[in-house]
N, C-alpha and C positions, 0 to 999 in steps of 0.2 A: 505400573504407571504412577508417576506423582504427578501431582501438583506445582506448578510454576508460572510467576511472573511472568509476564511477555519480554520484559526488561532481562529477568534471571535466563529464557530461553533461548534471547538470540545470544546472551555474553555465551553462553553455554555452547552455542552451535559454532560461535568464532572461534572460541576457545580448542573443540574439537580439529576442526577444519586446521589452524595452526599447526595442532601438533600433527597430526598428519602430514602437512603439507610446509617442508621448512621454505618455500619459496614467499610464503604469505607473510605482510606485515599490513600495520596499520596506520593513515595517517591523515590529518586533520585539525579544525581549530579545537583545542579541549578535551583531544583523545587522551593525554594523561595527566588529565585534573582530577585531582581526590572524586567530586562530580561524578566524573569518569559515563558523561554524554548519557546522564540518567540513567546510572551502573552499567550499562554494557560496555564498558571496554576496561574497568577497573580491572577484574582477574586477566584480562588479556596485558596488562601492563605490568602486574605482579609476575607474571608467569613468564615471560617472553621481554620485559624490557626493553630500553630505550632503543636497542639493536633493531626491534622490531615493531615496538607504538612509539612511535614520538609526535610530539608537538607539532606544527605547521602556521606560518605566518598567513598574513590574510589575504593570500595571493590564489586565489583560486585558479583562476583561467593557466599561471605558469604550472602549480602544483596537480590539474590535471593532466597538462603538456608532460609532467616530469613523468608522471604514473603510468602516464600512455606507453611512453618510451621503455619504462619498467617491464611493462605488460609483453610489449615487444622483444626484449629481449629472453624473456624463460618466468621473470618474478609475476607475484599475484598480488598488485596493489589492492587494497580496498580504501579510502578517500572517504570520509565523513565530512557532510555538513550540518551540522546543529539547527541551522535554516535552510531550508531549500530555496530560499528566497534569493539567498546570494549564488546558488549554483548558476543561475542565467551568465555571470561572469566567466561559468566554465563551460557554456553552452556550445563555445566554437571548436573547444579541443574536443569533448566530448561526442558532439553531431558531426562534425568535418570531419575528426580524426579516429577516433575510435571505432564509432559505427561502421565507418566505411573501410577503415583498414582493409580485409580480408578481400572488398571489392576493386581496390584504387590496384591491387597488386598482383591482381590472379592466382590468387591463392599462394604466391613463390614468399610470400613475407610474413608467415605465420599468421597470426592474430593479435590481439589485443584484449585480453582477458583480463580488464580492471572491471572490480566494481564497486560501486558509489551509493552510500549509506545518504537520504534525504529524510529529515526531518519536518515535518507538515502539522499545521493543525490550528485548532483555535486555542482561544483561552488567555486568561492572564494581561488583558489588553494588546497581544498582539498587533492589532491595526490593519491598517493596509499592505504595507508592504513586509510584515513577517509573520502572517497568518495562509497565505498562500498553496495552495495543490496545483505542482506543475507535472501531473503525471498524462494528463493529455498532449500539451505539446511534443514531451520525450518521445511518446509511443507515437509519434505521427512520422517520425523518422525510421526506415527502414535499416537492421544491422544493429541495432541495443534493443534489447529485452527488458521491459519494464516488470517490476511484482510489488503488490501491494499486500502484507500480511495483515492480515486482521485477527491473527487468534495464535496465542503462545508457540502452538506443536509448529506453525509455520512460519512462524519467526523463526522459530531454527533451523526447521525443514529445505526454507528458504533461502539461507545465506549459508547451511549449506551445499546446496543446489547449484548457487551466485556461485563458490567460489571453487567448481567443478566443471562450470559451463566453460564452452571456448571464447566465449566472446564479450564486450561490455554487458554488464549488466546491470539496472538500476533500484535500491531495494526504498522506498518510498514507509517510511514509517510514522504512523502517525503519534502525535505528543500524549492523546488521551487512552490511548491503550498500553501504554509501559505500564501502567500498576494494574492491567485487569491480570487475573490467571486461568489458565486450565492444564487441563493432561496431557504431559511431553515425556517423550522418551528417551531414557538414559543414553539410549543408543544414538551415534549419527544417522538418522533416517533424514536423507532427502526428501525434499516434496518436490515433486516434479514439474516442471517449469512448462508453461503455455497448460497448466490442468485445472479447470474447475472444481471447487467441491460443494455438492450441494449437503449445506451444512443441516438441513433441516428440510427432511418431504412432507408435502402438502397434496393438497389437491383440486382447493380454490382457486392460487393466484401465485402465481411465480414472482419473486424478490429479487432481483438480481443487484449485490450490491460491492462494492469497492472498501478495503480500510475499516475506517470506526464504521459506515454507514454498514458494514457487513454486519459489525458487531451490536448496531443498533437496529438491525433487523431482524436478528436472533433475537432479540428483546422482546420487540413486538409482537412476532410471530408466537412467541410464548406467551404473552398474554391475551392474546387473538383467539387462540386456543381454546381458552376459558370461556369466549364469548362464541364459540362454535364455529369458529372462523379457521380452515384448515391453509397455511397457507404454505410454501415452499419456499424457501432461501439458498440462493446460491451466492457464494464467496466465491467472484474472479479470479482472486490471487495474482495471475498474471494477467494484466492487459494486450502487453504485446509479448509472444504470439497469446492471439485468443480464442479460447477455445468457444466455436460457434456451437457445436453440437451437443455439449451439455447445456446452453440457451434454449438452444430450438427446440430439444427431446422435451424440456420443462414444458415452456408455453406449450405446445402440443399437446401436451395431459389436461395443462390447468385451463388454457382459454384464455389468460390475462397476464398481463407483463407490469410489472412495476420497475421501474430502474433509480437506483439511489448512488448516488458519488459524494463525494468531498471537495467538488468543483464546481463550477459553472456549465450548464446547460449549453449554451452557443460553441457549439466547435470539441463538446468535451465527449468523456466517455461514456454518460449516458445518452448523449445523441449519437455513437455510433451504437451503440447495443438495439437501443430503439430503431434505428435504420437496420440493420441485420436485419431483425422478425419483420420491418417490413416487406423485405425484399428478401428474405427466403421463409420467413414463416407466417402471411398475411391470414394465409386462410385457417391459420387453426386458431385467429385472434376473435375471442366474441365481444370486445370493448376496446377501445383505444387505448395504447399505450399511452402509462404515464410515467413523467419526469418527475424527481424531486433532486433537487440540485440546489447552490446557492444564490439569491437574489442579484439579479444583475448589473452587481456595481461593487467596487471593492468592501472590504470589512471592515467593518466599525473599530470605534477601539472601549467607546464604555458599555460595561456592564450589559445595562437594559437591552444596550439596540443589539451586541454579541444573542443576548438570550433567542432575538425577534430574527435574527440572522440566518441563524445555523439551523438547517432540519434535525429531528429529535427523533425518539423512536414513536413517539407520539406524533407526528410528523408523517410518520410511516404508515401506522396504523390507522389514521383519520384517511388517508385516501386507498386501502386496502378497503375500508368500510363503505365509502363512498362510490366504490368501483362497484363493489358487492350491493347497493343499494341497501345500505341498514345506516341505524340511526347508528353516531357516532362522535355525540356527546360525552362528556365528562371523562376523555383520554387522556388527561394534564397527568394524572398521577404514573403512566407507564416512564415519564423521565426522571433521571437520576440528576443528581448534584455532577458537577465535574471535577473529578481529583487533584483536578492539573492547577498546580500553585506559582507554577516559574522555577528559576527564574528564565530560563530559555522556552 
């Protein structure tokens, strides 16, 4: 097993998946810019050229239309957006047409097996409208399967997984995890789609968390550690489908539920998880679930109020300790700087 970028695993898992599979190309704003969408798609454009990555004007909603059609007839679009901000443009080919394909036709018209690369996150003064997490909306739609990697092995696991499924899929990537790395394998090993992993067993307080929030719970829970704090993290991976039952099995051990997203509270992913344990795992809860999610109102764009915005792994751990009743002062030091420079 080596060591790799999150960045280095998914070019690595496209890369695979291609040669494999001559039906798959790639295409989007910036898929063959030097850049090359914070390296993942540079070797794919080396390797496979214009024939199969090329450029894409900024027409999203046509260019999902085009891919759908692709999809439909035998090919295996995958469609990048460097912000997922502007995907909402592709929202009606994607929800109207993709998702439901397989359903408008009784099965007599194959499928629609595109899928859609979304870039998310903070940093960099992003703002209001290109700092965004639109992975609640998608998964509210039944017919695309939404996944959120948060750690290298399944950034690959994952898009190769996306580009084997029958159906839309949507892969939700966050901007502050391209430069983290861990242990992936040479091999194309799929990560299985609708599958928890609990990244890290406890036996205080279940983590359940989404994206970076996955990877800044692993943070925590490791320094927690130190302070006698045992606690358990699970990485969703995929939202929709979700796997309930490696939820409920956790809280059931631990007694406490923490849920962490990269979104907003009202309407999002950690109010359906929190809803779940209520409504199938109440009685193994000895404290009230809690949320951490983002403040209720779009993002900032300077510096300071980003810092006051975003939940941290410190974040995490002050109400881990809170929940546990300990003191849980002087946490500032469990956060890190953020890598993320731009310029996307």
């Amino acid at each position: 097993m080596r060591q790799l970028k999150y960045w280095q695993a998914l070019s690595e898992g496209i890369v695979q998946a291609m040669e494999r599979d001559p039906d798959i190309f790639m295409t989007g704003i910036a898929v063959d810019y030097p850049s090359g969408i914070f390296g993942t798609t540079v070797e794919a454009t080396k390797r496979f050229g214009p024939e199969r990555v090329f450029d894409a004007p900024a027409m999203e909603n046509a260019l999902t239309g085009i891919a759908v059609g692709a999809a439909a007839v035998g090919k295996r679009p995958i469609v990048v957006h460097p912000r997922n901000d502007f995907m909402f443009l592709a929202f009606d080919m994607l929800i109207n047409l993709a998702a439901k394909w397989k359903y408008m036709y009784g099965g007599n018209s194959g499928t629609a097996p595109i899928v859609v690369r979304a870039v998310v996150g903070r940093g960099w003064g992003q703002g209001a409208t290109h700092s965004q997490s639109l992975q609640a909306p998608l998964a509210h739609f039944p017919g695309l399967c939404v996944v959120l990697p948060a750690f290298p092995c399944d950034a690959k696991g994952l898009v190769l997984s996306a580009l084997q499924h029958t159906g839309p899929v949507v892969i939700i990537e966050h901007r502050s995890l391209y430069d983290t790395s861990g242990d992936v394998s040479e091999d194309p090993v799929p990560t299985p789609l609708g599958k928890a992993a609990v990244v890290r067993e406890g036996s205080d307080v279940t983590i359940v968390a989404t994206s970076f929030m996955a990877y800044e719970s692993l943070h925590a829970a490791q320094e927690l550690a130190k302070m006698g704090v045992d606690a358990e993290v699970i990485d969703l991976r995929t939202i929709r489908p979700l796997d309930e039952q490696t939820v409920l099995t956790s809280v059931r051990k631990t007694g406490r539920l923490i849920v962490a997203d990269t979104s907003w509270e009202l309407c999002g992913v950690s109010s359906e998880i929190a809803a779940l344990v209520a409504e199938k795992g109440f009685s193994y809860l000895k404290a009230p679930v809690r949320r951490i999610a983002l403040a209720d109102c779009p993002a900032p764009v300077s510096q300071p109020l980003e810092n006051a915005f975003y939940p941290t792994a410190s974040t995490i751990a002050k109400v881990v300790m809170a929940m546990l009743d300990k003191e849980h002062a002087g946490l500032g030091h469990l956060d890190r700087a953020d890598s993320f420079k731009g310029p996307y």
